[in-house]
C-alpha positions, 0 to 999 in steps of 0.5 A: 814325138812332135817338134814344134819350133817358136821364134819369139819369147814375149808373153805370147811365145813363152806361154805357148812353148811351156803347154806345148813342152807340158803336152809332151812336144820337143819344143825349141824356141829361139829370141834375141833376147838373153834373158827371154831364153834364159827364162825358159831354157830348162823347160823346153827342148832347145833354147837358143840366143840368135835371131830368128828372121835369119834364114841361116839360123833357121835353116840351122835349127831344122825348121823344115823337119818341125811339125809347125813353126810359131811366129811370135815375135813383138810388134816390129811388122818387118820382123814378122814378115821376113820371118814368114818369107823364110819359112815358106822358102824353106818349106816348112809343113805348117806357119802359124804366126801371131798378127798385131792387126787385120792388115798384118794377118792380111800380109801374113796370110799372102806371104803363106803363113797357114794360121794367123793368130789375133792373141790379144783380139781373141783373148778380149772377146773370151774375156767380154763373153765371160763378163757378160754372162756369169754362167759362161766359162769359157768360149771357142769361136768356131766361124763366124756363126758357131762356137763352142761354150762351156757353161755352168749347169742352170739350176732348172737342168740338175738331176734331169737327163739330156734326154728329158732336157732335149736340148738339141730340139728346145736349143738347137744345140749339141752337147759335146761333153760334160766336164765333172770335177777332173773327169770328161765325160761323152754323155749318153740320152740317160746322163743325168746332170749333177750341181757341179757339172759344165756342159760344153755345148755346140751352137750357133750363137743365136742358139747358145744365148738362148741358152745361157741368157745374160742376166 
């Protein structure tokens, strides 16, 4: 079973360990704070009070045998820092840590940490794609040319089939899946298109406004 360890329980940490324990992860988390692990204690693995920059605590905690180690601590940039240093020391597999800004992912990334994550940034431009067009319901950006959109069915696409759509030559874009009530399904030339159905499509972004103009 994996095993992931997350030093830090803002909103952040605290999200993330409970999908990843939902998922079936033996997750251990650790933060200063009583309360923040006293939230979270019977939900996950291990919950531990102690601080995380600490390369004894960590060490201790068997960060080296994890699948990957989260850094998710606030806003102190040293914290994070340090944190990253230990880690890479020690040797763990995979550091992915959370950064405040573009300079702080920068100095992450040096220090060797394998995945930044821009929480608040990313989150704010799902959220400005979404509102700005109603169709969308969710977004995953890819690079910075391609991403990964789950739209609702245009009216004008019910009851036809991918193929009479051709969707790849009108769009340029590729249909990955078609989410119907709790099912995913992988379509076929001879999927038909229901009221109720999101396709989840592949594209450039030029490709995908194309597709699902804002209104």
């Amino acid at each position: 079973m994996a095993y992931y360890v997350v030093v830090g329980l803002g909103r952040f940490g605290h999200y993330l360990s409970l999908t990843l324990a939902e998922r079936g992860a033996d997750v251990v988390v650790i933060d200063k704070e009583v309360n923040a692990v006293e939230a979270i204690k019977d939900r996950v693995f291990q919950a531990v009070i102690g601080d995380g920059t600490s390369r004894n605590v960590l060490e201790n905690l068997g960060v080296a045998n994890a699948e990957a180690v989260i850094v998710a601590l606030g806003p102190k940039m040293e914290e994070s820092l340090l944190t990253v240093h230990n880690l890479k020391e020690i040797g763990v597999k995979r550091i992915v840590a959370k950064a405040n800004s573009d300079a702080h992912g920068k100095i992450l990334e040096a220090l060797g940490a394998d995945e930044i994550i821009f929480a608040e940034k990313e989150t704010a431009v799902r959220v400005g794609h979404r509102l700005g067009n109603r169709n969308l319901l969710d977004f995953l950006p890819l690079n910075d040319r391609y991403s990964i959109r789950e739209i609702v069915v245009p009216e004008h696409f019910i009851g036809k089939s991918l193929r009479e759509l051709d969707l790849r030559s009108r769009f340029e874009v590729n249909v990955i899946a078609i989410k119907r009530m709790e099912e995913i399904l992988f379509p076929g030339g001879e999927s038909l298109l229901n009221s109720n159905d999101h396709l989840v499509v592949l594209g450039s972004e030029k490709a995908l406004n194309r597709l699902t103009p804002q209104e």
